[in-house]
N, C-alpha and C positions, 0 to 999 in steps of 0.2 A: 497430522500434527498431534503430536504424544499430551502437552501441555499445553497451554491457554495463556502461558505469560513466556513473553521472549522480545528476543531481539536482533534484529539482523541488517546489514546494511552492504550495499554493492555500490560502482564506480564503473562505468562502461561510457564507450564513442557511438553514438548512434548519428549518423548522414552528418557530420562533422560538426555535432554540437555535444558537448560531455556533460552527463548529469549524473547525480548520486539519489541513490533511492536508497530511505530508511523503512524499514518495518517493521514496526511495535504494535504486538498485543499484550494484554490482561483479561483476566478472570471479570466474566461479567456474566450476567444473570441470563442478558439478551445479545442480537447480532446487531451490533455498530459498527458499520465502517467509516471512517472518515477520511477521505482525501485532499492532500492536498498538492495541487501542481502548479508550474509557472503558465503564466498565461500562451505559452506558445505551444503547450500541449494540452491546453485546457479541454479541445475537442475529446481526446483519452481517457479523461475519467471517467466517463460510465462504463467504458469497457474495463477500464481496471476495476472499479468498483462490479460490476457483474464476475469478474471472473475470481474474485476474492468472494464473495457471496457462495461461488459452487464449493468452495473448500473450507470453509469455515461453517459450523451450524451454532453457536457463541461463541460471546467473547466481543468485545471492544478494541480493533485493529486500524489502527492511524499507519498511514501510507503519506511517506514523504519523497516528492521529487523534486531536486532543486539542480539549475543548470551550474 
């Protein structure tokens, strides 16, 4: 990632349930991630949350999943 502020967003069918996932960073001093999912992939978050950790070294990036 060239820059530290962005935005991105996707729409996919995963085992016949459809969710949209947002991804927003900015400029920030330190590494925050923030997650948020519906409860029916709740168990996911630390792996999302770890595998956005290997790619990012700062910056404040909110992860949104919503079905």
């Amino acid at each position: 990632m060239r820059s530290m502020t962005g935005f991105g967003s996707a729409r996919g069918i995963v085992d016949d349930g459809r969710f949209s996932v947002a991804v927003r960073s900015l400029n920030h001093r330190y590494r925050e991630v923030i997650g948020r999912v519906p409860p029916i992939i709740a168990e996911l978050e630390p792996s999302i949350r770890q595998t956005v950790y290997k790619w990012f070294s700062r910056g404040r990036i909110e992860i949104t999943v919503n079905e």
